[in-house]
C-alpha positions as CSV (number, residue, x, y, z in Angstrom):
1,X,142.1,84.2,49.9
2,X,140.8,87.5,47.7
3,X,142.2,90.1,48.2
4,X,139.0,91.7,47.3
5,X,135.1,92.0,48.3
6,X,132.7,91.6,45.3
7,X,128.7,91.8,45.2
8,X,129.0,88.1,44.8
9,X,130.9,87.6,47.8
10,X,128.4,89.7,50.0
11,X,125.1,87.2,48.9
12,X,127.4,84.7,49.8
13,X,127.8,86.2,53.2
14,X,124.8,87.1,53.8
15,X,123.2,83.9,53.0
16,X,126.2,82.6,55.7
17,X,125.2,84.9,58.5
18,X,121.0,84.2,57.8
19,X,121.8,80.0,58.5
20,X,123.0,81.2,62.6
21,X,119.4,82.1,63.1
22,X,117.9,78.8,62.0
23,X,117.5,75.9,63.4
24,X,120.8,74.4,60.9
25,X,122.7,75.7,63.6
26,X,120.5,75.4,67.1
27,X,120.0,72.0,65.9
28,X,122.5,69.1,66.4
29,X,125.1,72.0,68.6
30,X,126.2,70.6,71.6
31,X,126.6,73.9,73.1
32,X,124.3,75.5,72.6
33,X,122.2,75.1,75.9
34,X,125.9,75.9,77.6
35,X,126.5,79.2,76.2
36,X,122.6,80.4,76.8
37,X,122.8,79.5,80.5
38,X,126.4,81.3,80.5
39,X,124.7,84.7,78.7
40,X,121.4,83.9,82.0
41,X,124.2,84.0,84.2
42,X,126.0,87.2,82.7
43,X,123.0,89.1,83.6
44,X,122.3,88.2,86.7
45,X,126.3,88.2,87.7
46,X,126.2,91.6,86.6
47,X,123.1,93.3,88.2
48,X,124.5,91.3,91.2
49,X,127.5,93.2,91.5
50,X,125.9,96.4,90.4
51,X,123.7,96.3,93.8
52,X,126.9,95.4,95.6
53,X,129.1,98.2,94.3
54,X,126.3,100.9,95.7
55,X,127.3,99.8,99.2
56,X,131.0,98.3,99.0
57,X,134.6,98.9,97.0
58,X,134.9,97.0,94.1
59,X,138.3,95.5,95.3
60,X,135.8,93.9,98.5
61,X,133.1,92.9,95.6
62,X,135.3,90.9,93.2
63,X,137.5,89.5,95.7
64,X,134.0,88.0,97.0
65,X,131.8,87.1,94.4
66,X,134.0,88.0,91.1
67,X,133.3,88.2,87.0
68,X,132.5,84.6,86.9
69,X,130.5,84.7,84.2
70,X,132.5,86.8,82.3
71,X,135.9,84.9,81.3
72,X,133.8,81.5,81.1
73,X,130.6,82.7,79.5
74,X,132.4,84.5,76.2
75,X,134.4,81.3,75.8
76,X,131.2,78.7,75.9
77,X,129.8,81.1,73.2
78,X,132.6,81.1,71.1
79,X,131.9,77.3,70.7
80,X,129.0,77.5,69.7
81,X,129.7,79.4,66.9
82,X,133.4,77.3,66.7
83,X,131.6,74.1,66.4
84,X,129.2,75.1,63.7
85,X,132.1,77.4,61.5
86,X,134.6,73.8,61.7
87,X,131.3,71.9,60.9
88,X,130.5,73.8,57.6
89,X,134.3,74.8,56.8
90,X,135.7,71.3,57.1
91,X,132.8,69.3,55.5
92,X,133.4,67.0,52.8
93,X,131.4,69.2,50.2
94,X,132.8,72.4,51.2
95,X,135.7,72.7,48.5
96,X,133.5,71.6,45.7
97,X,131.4,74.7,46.5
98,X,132.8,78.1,45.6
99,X,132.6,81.0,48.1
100,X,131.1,78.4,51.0
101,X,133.9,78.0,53.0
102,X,135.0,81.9,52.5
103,X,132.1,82.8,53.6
104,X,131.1,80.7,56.8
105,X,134.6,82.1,57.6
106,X,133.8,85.5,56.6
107,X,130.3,85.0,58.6
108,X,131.8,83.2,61.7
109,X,134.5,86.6,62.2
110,X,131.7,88.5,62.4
111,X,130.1,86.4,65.3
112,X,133.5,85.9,66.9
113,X,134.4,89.5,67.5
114,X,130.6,90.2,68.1
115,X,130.6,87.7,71.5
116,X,133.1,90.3,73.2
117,X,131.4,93.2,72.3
118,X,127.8,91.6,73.7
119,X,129.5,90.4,77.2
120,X,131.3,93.5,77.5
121,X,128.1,95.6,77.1
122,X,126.2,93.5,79.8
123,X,128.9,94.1,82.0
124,X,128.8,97.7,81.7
125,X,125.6,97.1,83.8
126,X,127.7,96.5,86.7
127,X,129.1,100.0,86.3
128,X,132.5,99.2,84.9
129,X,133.7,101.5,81.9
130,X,133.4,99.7,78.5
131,X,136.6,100.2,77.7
132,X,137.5,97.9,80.5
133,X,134.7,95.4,80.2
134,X,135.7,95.0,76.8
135,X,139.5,94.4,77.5
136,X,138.5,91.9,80.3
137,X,136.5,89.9,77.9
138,X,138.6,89.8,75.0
139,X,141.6,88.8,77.4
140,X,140.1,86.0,78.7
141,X,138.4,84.8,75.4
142,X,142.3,83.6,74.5
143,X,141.9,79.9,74.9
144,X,138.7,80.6,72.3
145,X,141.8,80.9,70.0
146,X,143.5,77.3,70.0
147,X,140.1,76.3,69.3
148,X,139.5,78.4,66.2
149,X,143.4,77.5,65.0
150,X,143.3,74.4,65.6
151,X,144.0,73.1,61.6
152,X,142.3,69.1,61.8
153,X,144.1,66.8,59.6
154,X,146.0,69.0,57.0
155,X,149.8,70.1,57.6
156,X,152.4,68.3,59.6
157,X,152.6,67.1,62.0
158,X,154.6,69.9,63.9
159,X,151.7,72.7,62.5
160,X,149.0,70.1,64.2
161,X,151.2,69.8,67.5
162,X,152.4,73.3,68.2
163,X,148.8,74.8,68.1
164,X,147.7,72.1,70.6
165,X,150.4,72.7,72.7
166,X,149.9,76.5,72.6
167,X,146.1,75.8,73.7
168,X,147.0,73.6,76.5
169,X,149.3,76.3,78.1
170,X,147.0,78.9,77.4
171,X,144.0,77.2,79.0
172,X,146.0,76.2,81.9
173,X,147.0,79.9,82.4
174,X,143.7,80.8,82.1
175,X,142.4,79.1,84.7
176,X,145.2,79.9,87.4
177,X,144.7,83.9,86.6
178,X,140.7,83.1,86.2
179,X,141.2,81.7,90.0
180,X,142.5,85.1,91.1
181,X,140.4,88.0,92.1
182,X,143.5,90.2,92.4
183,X,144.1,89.6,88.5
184,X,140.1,90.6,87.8
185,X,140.3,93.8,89.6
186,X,143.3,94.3,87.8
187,X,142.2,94.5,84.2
188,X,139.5,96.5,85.3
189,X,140.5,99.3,86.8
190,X,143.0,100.1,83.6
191,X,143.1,103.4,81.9
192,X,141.7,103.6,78.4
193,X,145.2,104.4,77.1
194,X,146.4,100.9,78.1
195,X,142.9,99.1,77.4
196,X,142.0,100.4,74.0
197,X,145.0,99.1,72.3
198,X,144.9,96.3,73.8
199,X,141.2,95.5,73.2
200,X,142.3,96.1,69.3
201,X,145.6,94.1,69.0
202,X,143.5,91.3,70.6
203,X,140.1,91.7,68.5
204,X,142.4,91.7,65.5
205,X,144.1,88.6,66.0
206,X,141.0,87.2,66.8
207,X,139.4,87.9,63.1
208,X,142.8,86.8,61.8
209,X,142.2,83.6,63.3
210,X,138.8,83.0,62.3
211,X,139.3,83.9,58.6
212,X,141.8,82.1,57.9
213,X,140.4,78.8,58.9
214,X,140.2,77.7,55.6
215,X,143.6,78.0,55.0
216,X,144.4,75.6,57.3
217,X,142.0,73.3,57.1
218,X,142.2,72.8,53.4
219,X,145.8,72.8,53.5
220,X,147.7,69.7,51.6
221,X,149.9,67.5,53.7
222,X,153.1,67.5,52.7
223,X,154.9,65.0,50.6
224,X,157.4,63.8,53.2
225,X,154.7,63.0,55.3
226,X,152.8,61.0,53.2
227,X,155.7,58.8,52.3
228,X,156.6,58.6,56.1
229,X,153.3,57.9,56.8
230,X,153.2,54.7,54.0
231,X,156.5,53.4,55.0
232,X,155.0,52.9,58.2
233,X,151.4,51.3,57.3
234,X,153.5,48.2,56.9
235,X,155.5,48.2,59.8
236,X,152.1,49.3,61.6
237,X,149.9,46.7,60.7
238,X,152.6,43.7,61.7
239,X,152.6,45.5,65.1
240,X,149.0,46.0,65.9
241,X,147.8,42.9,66.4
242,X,150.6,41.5,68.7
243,X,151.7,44.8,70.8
244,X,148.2,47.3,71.2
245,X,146.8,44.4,73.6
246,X,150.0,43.9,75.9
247,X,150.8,47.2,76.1
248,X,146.7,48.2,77.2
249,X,146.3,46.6,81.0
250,X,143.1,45.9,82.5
251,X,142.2,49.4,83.7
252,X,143.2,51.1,80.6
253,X,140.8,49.0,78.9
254,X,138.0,49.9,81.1
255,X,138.9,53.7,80.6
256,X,138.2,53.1,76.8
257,X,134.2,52.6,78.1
258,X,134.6,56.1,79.3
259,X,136.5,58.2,76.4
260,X,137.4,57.6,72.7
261,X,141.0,59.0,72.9
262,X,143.9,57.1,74.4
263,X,142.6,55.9,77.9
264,X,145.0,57.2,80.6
265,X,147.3,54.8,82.7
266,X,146.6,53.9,86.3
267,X,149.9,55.2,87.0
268,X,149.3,58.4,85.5
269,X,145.3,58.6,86.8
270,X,147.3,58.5,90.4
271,X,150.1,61.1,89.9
272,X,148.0,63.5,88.3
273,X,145.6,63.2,91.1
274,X,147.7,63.4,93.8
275,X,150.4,66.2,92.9
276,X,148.3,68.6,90.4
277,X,145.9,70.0,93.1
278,X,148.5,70.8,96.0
279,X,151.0,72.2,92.9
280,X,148.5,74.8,91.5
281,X,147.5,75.7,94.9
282,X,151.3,76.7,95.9
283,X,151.4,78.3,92.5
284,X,148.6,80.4,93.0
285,X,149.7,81.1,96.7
286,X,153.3,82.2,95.5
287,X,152.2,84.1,92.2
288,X,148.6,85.9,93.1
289,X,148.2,85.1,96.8
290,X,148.8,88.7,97.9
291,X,150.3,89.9,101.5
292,X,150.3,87.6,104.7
293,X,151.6,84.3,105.3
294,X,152.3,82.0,103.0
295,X,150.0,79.7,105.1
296,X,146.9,81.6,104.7
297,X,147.9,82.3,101.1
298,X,147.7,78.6,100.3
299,X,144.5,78.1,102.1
300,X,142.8,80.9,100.4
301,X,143.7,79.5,97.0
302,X,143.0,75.8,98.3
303,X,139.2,77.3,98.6
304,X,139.2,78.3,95.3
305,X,140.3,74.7,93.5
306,X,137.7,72.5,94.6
307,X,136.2,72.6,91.3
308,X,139.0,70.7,90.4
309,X,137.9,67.9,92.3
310,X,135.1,67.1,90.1
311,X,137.0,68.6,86.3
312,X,136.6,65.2,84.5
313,X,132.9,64.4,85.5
314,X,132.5,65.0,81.9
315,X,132.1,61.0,80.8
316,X,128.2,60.9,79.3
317,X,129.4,63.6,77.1
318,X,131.2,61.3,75.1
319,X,129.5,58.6,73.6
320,X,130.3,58.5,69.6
321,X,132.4,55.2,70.5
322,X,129.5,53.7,72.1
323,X,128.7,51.2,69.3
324,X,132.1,50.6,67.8
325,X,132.8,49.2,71.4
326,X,129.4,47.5,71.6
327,X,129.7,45.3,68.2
328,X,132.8,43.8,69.7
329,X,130.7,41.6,71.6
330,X,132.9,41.6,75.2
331,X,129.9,43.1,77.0
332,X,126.3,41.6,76.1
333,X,123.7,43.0,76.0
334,X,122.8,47.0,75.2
335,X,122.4,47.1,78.9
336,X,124.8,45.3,79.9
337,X,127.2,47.5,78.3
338,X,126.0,50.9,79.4
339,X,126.2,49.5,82.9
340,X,129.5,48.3,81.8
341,X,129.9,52.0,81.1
342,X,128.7,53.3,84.5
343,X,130.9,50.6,86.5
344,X,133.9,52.1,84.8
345,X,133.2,55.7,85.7
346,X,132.4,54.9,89.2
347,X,135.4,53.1,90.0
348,X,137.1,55.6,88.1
349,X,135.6,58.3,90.2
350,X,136.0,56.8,93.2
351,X,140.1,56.5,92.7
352,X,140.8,60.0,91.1
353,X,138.1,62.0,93.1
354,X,139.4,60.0,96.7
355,X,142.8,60.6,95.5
356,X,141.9,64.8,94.9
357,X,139.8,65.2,97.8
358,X,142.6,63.9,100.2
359,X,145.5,66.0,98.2
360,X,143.2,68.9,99.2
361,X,142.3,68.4,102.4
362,X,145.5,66.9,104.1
363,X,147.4,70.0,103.6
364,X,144.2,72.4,103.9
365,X,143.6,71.0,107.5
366,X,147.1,70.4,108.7
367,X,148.0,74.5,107.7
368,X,144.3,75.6,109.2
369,X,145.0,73.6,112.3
370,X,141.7,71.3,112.0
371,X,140.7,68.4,114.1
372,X,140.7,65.5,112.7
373,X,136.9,64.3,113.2
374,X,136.3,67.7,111.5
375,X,138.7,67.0,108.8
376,X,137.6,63.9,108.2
377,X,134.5,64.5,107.7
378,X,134.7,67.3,105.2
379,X,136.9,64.5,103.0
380,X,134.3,61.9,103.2
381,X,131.1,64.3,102.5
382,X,133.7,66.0,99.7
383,X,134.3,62.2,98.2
384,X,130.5,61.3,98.5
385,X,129.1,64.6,97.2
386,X,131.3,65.0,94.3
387,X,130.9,61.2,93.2
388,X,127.2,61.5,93.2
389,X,127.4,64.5,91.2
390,X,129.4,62.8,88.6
391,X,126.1,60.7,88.2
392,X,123.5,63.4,87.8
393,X,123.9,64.0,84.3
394,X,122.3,61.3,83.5
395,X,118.8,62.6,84.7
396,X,118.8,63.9,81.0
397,X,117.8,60.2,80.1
398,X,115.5,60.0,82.4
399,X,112.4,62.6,81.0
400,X,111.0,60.1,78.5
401,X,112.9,60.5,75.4
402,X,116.0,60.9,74.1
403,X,118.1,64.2,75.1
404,X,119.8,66.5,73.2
405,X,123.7,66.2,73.0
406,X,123.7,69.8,74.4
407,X,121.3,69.1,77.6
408,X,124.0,66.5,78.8
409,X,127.0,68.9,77.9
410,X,125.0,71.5,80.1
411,X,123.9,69.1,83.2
412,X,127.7,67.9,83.0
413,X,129.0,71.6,83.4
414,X,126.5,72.5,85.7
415,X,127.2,69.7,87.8
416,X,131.4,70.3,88.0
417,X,130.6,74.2,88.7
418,X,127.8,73.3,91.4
419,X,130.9,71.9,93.6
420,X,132.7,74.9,93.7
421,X,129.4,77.0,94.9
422,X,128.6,74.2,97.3
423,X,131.3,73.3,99.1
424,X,132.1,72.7,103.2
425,X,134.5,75.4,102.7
426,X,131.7,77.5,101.9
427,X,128.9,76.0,103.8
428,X,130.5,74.6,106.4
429,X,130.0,70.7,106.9
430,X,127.1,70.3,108.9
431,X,125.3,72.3,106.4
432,X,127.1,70.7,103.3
433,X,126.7,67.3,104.7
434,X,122.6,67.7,104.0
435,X,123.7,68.7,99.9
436,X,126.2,65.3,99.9
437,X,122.9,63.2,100.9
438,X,120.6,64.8,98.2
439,X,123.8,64.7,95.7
440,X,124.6,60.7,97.0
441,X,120.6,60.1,96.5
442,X,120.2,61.2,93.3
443,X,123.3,60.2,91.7
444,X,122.4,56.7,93.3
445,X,119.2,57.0,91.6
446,X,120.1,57.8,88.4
447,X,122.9,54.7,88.3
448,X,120.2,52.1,89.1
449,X,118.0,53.4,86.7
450,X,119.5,55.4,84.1
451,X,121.3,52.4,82.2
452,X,118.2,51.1,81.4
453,X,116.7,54.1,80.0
454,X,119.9,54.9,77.8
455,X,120.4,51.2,76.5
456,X,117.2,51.9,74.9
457,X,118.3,55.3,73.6
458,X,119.2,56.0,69.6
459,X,122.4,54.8,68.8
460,X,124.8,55.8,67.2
461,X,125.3,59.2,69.2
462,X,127.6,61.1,67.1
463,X,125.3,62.4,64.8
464,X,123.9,64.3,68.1
C-alpha cells in the first residue's frame, strides 16, 4: 500500500465515504434493518438504565437488565459496513480500477472505528464515563475482527483456516463473558489509566484490520497450492461420483434444503444438542458464577442460555441454493420444494430444539428441586414456543410482495432474542404458556401458508 496520502487519493476517498449514504449501500445489505433496530435498542437500553441508576447501584442494575445492546449492537453495525467494504473490495472489477479498492478500505476504517465511538457516546447517556463506554464497546466489537480478516479465496490454506479458527474462539468467548453481568460491571467501573490504553491498542488494531483488507484479498495463492490443488482435480473427479452419495445419508441430504455448506450429521446434530448447553452452563457457573453454591451458580447461568435453544432458527436466511437444488428435479414443483424446505426445518427443529430444551431443563429442575408436572410442563411449552418461533420469519413473505433479504435477517434475529426475554424462567409458565400458544399459532400459520407465497417469490435469491 502507499506509504503516502496524495490529493488524488483524498477524491478517491471521498467519493468512497459519499456511496454509504446512498442507496448503493442501503440497497441489496442484508443487515441493514439489523443494525438500525440494534442502534433503536441502544437508546432505549440506555435511558433505561439511566432511570434505574437514580434509584439503585449499578452492580443491582447490570446484574438485572445489563448492556445488551451494547456488545451485540456495535457488532450488527460493523456488518453492515463489513458486508458492503468485502462487496466493493473483493469485486471482480476492483483491481482493474486504480485507488477503488484503497479507498473503500481507506473509507470503510473510517466507519469501523466510528461505530465504537457512536455506541459509546449513547451510552454515556446512562451515566457511565466515556472512557469506560468506549472500552466496553471496542472490547466486545472483537469478533467484528475475524469478520474484517477474514482473506476469501487468496493465500493457503493455513492463512484461510487460522483466521476462521481465531473467529470461532473468539465468538464463543464472547458470548460466555457477554452472558455474565459480573464481567459487564467489570469493564465499567475501570480507571481511565487502564481504559484509555486499552481503548487505543484496540481501536488501532481495528483500523489495521480494515486497511489492509486488500492485501489479503488480492493476495496470489501460492504455487504449491496450485499444483496440489491440480494433482487432485483428477483424483477428485473419479471420486465424486461414486463416494459424495454413500457417504451423504438420508438426513444429511434433507439438511442441504436448509443450508448451502456441508449439512451436519445426525450424529453430530444429537451430541452437539445434548452436551453443549449443560457444558457452557457449568462453565459459566465455575468461571463467572460468583459466591454461593455451585447449585445455584448453575441455575443462574442456566437462565441465562435459553437463547441457545433457539441459535440456529436462522434457515430462511439462507436461500442462494434454492434453485441450484430446485433444477435437480427430486422435488417438483416450486411449491413442492419450498414445502420440501419447511418439512426439513421442522423435523430438524423438532430433534435439536427437543434435544436442547430437555438438556436444560433435566438438570435445571433436578438442582431447583421442581416437581415434575411443573417441569414438564415448562419443557413442553419451551419445545412448542421455540419451534413456532422458528416459523415466524416467514411472515416477511406474507405482506404482498417480495421482502428484503434484510427484513428476514431481522425477523430471524428478533425471533432467537425474543426467547431469551420470554421465557418460563422469566414469566413463569402459566404466564408463558399464553406466549407458546400465540407463538405455536402463528408459526402454524405461517407454515400452511407461507410456502405458497414464497414459491411464487423471485428466484434466484442471492442477488438479495
Amino acid at each position: 500500500m502507499k506509504s503516502n496520502f496524495s490529493s488524488q487519493d483524498g477524491r478517491e476517498l471521498k467519493s468512497a465515504l459519499s456511496i454509504y449514504g446512498t442507496s448503493a449501500f442501503w440497497r441489496g445489505n442484508p443487515m441493514v434493518i439489523s443494525g438500525l433496530l440494534f442502534i433503536f435498542l441502544a437508546f432505549v437500553n440506555a435511558f433505561s438504565i439511566r432511570h434505574k441508576l437514580a434509584h439503585h447501584p449499578i452492580a443491582e442494575v447490570l446484574h438485572d437488565s445489563g448492556l445488551f445492546s451494547f456488545f451485540i449492537g456495535p457488532n450488527f453495525v460493523q456488518n453492515c459496513i463489513q458486508f458492503y467494504a468485502s462487496n466493493q473490495v473483493g469485486a471482480a472489477q476492483a483491481p482493474s480500477i486504480p485507488g477503488l479498492a484503497q479507498a473503500e478500505a481507506r473509507a470503510a476504517t473510517i466507519w469501523a472505528c466510528m461505530i465504537p465511538l457512536f455506541f459509546a457516546t449513547v451510552m454515556t447517556i446512562a451515566g457511565i464515563p466515556f472512557h469506560d463506554c468506549l472500552f466496553f464497546v471496542l472490547f466486545n466489537s472483537i469478533p467484528a475482527l475475524a469478520g474484517w480478516y477474514s482473506p476469501g479465496q487468496a493465500g493457503s490454506i493455513r492463512k484461510r483456516l487460522i483466521p476462521m479458527i481465531v473467529g470461532i474462539v473468539l465468538f464463543l468467548a464472547f458470548v460466555i463473558l457477554s452472558l455474565v453481568p459480573g464481567a459487564q460491571l467489570w469493564m465499567v467501573t475501570r480507571p481511565a489509566f487502564l481504559t484509555v490504553p486499552c481503548s487505543i491498542a484496540l481501536a488501532t488494531v481495528l483500523a489495521f484490520t480494515v486497511l489492509t483488507l486488500p492485501n489479503r484479498v488480492y493476495q496470489p495463492a501460492h504455487i504449491g497450492d496450485a499444483r496440489s490443488a491440480r494433482s487432485k482435480t483428477k483424483r477428485g473427479k473419479q471420486e465424486t461420483s461414486k463416494s459424495v452419495f454413500h457417504r451423504v445419508g438420508q438426513y444429511e441430504l434433507s439438511q442441504m434444503l436448509l443450508a448451502p455448506s456441508i449439512p451436519l450429521s445426525l450424529r453430530a446434530d444429537v451430541l452437539a444438542s445434548c452436551i453443549a448447553i449443560p457444558l457452557i452452563a457449568t462453565v459459566i457457573a465455575v468461571l463467572f458464577g460468583g459466591h454461593g453454591s455451585f447449585t445455584h451458580r448453575w441455575i443462574w447461568a442456566a437462565r441465562t442460555l435459553v437463547i441457545t435453544i433457539a441459535c440456529t432458527n436462522n434457515w430462511l436466511i439462507h436461500r442462494e441454493h434454492w434453485p441450484i437444488l430446485f433444477v435437480t428435479g427430486r422435488f417438483g414443483s416450486r411449491l413442492q420444494f419450498v414445502r420440501s424446505v419447511f418439512k426439513a426445518a421442522l423435523s430438524r427443529s423438532l430433534l435439536t430444539i427437543s434435544l436442547r430444551t430437555l438438556s436444560l431443563v433435566i438438570p435445571f429442575a433436578i438442582l431447583a428441586h421442581y416437581t415434575f408436572p411443573h417441569a414438564l410442563m415448562i419443557t413442553v411449552e419451551l419445545i412448542a414456543c421455540i419451534t413456532g418461533l422458528a416459523f415466524v420469519p416467514a411472515l416477511a413473505f406474507l405482506s404482498g410482495h417480495t421482502p428484503s433479504k434484510g427484513l428476514v435477517v431481522a425477523a430471524s434475529f428478533v425471533s432467537i432474542f425474543l426467547t431469551q426475554i420470554v421465557n418460563p424462567f422469566v414469566l413463569g409458565s402459566s404466564v408463558f404458556g399464553i406466549a407458546t400458544i400465540v407463538a405455536v399459532l402463528v408459526g402454524g400459520f405461517c407454515y400452511f401458508m407461507a410456502p405458497r407465497r414464497i414459491s411464487r417469490s423471485d428466484w434466484p435469491f442471492g442477488s438479495e
